[in-house]
N, C-alpha and C positions, 0 to 999 in steps of 0.2 A: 820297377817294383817286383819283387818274388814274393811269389806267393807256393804257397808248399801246401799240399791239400791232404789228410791222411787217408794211409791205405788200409785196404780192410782184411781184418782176417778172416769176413765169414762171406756170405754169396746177401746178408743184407747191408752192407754195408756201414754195419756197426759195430762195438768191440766193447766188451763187458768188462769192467776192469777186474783183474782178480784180486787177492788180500794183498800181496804186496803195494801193487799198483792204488790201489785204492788210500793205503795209509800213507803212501807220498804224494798222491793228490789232496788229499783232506788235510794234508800237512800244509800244502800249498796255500790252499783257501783259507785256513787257518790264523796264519800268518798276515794274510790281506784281511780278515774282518778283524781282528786285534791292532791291527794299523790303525782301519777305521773308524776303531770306538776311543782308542787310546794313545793313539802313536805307536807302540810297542811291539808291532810283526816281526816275531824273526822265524826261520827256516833253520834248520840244522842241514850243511851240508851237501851230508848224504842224500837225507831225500828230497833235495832240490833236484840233484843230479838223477836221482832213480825217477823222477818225471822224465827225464830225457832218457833214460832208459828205454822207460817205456815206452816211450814215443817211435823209439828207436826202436822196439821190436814189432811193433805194430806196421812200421815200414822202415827202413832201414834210410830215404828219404828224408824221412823228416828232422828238421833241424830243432834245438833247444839252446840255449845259454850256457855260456862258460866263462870261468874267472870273476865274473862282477861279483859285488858284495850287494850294491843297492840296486833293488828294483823299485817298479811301480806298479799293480795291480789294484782291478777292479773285478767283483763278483759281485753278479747279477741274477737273481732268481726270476726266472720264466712260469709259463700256467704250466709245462711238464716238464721242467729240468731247468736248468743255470747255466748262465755261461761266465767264463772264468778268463781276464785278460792279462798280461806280462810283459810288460816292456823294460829294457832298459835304456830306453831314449833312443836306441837308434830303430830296433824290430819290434814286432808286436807278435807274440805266440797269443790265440782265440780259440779256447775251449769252448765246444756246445756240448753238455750233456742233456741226457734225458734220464731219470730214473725210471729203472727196470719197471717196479709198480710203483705210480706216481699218488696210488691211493692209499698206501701204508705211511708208516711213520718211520718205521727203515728200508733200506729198499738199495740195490746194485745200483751203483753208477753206468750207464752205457754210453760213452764218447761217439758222437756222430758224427762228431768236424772237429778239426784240429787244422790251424790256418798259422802258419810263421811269416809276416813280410815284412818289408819297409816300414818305418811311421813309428809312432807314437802317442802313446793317451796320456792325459790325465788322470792320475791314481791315486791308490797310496801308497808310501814311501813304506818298503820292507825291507827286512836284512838278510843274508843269507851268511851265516855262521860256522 
């Protein structure tokens, strides 16, 4: 099993996402609750890959997906943030976020954990475009 654990840019061990970052995660999750209600998730590309960007500047470590078209994804809302899963049947990338302020209505993402292994979930079925 590999497990990849992300690294931090700050001394709390969590990492804010900024605007770009942000609009390829939400692109992410996007994709999986339109799977969910409709079949219909797709991703564009780009910012599939600017998640692994991300990931990748936050530690150079961490691993992301390449080449696939279909994935599987689940997102999951927590009492102060979501967690967001990616597999495509062979690894699983596990988002934990927590919202900056979990008592507004908008509010920063802050990534806590970030986990790529072995395995696979049951999802929904999205595209990447």
């Amino acid at each position: 099993m590999i497990v990849i654990l992300v690294g931090v840019s700050n001394s709390s061990g969590k990492h804010k996402l900024d605007n770009d970052e942000m609009i390829a995660y939400t692109s992410l999750n996007r994709a999986i609750t339109h799977s969910s209600v409709d079949g219909t998730g797709t991703i564009i590309r780009t910012e599939f890959d600017n998640v692994g960007k991300m990931l990748k500047n936050i530690d150079t470590k961490n691993q992301w997906f390449s080449g696939a078209i279909t994935y599987y994804g689940l997102y999951t809302k927590t009492s102060d943030g979501f967690i967001t899963q990616v597999t495509d049947g062979n690894y699983v990338a596990t988002f934990t976020m927590e919202y900056e302020y979990p008592d507004r209505s908008m509010s920063d993402y802050i990534l806590v954990d970030y986990t790529f292994e072995q395995g696979s979930i049951k999802g929904y079925k999205f595209l990447v475009e």
